[in-house]
C-alpha positions as CSV (number, residue, x, y, z in Angstrom):
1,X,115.7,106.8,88.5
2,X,112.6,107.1,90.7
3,X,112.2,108.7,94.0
4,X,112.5,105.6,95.8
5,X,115.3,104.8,94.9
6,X,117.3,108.1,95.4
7,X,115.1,109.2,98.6
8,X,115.1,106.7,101.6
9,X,112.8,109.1,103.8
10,X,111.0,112.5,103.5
11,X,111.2,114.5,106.6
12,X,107.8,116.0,107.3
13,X,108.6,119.8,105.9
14,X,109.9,118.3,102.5
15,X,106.9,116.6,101.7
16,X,104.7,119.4,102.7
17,X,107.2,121.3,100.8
18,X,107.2,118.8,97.8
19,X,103.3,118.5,98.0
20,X,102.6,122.1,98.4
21,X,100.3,121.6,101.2
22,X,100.2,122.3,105.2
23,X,102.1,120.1,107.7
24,X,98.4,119.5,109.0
25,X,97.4,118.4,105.9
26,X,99.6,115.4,106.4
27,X,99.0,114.7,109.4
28,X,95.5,114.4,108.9
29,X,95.8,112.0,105.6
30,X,97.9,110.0,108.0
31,X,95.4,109.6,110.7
32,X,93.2,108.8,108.4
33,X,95.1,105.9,106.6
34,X,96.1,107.0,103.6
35,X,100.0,107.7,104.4
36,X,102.3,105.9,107.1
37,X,104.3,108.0,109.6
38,X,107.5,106.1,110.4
39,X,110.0,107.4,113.5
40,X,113.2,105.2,114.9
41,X,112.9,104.3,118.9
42,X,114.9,102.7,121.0
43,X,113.0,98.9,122.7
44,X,110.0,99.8,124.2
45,X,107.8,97.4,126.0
46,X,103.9,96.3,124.5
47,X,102.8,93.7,127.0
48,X,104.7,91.5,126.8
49,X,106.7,91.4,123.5
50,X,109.7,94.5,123.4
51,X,110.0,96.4,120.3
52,X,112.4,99.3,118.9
53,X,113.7,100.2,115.5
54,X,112.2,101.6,112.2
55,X,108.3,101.8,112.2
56,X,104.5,103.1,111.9
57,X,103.5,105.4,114.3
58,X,99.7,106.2,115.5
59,X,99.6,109.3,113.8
60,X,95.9,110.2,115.2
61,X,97.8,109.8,118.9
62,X,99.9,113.0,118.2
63,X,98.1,114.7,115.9
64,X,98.6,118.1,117.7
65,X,102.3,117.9,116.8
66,X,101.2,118.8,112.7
67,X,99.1,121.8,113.9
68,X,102.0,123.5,116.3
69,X,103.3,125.4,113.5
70,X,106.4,126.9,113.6
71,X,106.8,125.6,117.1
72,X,110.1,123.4,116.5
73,X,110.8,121.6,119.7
74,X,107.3,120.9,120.8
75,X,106.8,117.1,121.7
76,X,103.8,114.7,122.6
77,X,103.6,111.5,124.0
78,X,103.1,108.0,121.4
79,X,101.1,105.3,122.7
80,X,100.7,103.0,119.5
81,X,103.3,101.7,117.7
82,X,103.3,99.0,114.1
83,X,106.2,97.2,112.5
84,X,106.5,98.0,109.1
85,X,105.6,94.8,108.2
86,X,102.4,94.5,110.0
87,X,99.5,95.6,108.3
88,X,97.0,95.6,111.2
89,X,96.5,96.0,114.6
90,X,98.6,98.9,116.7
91,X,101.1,97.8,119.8
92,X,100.1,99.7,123.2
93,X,103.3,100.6,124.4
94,X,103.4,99.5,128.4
95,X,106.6,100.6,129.6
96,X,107.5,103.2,129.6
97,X,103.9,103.7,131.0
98,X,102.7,107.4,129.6
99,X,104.1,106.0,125.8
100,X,107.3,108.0,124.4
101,X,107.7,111.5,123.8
102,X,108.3,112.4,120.2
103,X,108.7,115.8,117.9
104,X,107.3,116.4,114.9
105,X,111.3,116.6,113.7
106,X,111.3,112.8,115.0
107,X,109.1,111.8,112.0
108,X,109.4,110.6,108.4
109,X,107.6,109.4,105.3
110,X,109.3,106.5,103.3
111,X,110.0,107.3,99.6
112,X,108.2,104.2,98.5
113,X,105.1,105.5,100.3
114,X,105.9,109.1,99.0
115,X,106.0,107.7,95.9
116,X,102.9,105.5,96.0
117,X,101.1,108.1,97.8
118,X,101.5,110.2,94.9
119,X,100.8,108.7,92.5
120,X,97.7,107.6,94.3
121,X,96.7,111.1,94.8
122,X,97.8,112.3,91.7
123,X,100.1,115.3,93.1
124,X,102.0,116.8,90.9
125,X,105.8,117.1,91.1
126,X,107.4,119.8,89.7
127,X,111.4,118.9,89.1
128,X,113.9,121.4,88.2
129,X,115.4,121.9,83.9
130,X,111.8,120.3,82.9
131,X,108.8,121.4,82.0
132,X,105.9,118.7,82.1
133,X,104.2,116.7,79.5
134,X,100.6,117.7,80.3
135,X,99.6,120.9,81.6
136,X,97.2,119.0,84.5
137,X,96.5,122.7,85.8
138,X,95.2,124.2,82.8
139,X,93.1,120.7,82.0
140,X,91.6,121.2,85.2
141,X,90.3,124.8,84.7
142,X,89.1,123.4,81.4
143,X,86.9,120.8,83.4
144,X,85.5,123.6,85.8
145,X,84.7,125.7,82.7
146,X,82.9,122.6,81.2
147,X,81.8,121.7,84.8
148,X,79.8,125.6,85.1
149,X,78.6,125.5,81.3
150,X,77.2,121.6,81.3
151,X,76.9,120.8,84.7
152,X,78.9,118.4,86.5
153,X,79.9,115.2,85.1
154,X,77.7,112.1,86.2
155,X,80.6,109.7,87.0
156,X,83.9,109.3,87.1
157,X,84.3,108.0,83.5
158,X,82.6,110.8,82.3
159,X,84.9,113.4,84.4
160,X,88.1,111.5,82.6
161,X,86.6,111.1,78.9
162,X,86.3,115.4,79.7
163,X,89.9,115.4,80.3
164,X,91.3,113.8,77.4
165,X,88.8,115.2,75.2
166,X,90.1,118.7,77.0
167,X,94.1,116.9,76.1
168,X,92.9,116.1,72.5
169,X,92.4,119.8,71.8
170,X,95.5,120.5,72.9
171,X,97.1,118.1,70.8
172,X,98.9,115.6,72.7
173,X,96.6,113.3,74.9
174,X,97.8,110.8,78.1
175,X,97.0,107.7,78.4
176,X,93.1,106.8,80.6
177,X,94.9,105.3,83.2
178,X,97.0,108.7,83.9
179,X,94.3,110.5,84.0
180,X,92.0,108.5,85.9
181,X,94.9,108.1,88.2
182,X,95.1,112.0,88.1
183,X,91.3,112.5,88.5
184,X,90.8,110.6,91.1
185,X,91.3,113.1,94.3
186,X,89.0,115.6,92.0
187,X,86.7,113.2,91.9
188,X,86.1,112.4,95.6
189,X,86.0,115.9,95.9
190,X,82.7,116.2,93.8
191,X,81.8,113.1,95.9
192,X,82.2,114.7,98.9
193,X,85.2,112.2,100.1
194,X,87.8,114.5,100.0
């Protein structure tokens, strides 16, 4: 069973928790469009269409809410609003006129996009009674070693071919995909797209 299917949402904490990062962190890849933030509000008016319920929320609008560590409580006001299943666009809300105030405990990743997001990004999970398959860590200090001795790798392809040749040594080697899959956040990195 998947994480989607046994994890509705992920509060805020638990994914930074789960993705051994900084509530900032999130917040960020959010504003930037690479993770939705979902809330539930009560109707709200956008012009002249109402909307309330389950949906998106203009993370860049209340992005001081990630960096107020340990500052439970704290609230900001939400102008822009999207129904999950719009994909463009953002809803002003009108009325009430200075948006809604919301707290960071207000907000919630959906385990689909958790799951989507991660494999995306290639995060590790790290579940409890199992040990994984491939030792991503150790590969990666591997490719830095390589990285330092031969210089860096001249494209993507080459960066994963370094991997599973680093796997074969080991003895048991993933499939590209995995590992390009894996590679990819490295990758940007050494782009400079992180």
């Amino acid at each position: 069973m998947n994480f989607a299917q046994t994890h509705t949402i992920l509060t805020i904490p638990e994914a930074a928790i789960r993705w051994k990062c900084q509530i900032a962190d999130i917040g960020i890849w959010s504003a930037r469009g690479r993770l939705r933030i979902v809330t539930g509000i009560p109707p709200v008016t956008c012009g002249c269409q109402e909307i309330g319920g389950f949906l998106e929320v203009a993370t860049a609008d209340i992005l001081p809410l990630f960096w107020r560590r340990g500052r439970s409580g704290m609230a900001a006001y939400l102008k822009r609003i999207r129904p999950l299943e719009q994909v463009d666009g953002w809803c002003t809300i009108t009325d009430p006129e200075e948006g809604l105030m919301i707290s960071l405990e207000e907000l919630a990743i959906l385990g689909s996009d958790a799951e989507r997001f991660e494999a995306e990004e290639g995060l590790v999970m790290v579940r409890a009674g199992g040990a994984l398959r491939y030792d991503w860590e150790k590969m990666a200090y591997g490719l830095i070693a390589r990285a330092t001795r031969d210089g860096a790798p001249a494209s993507q392809s080459e960066l994963v071919r370094w991997a599973l040749d680093w796997f074969a040594e080991q003895g048991d080697v993933p499939d590209e995909s995995t590992a390009r899959r894996r590679l990819t956040p490295l990758w940007r990195e050494l782009q400079g797209q992180g």
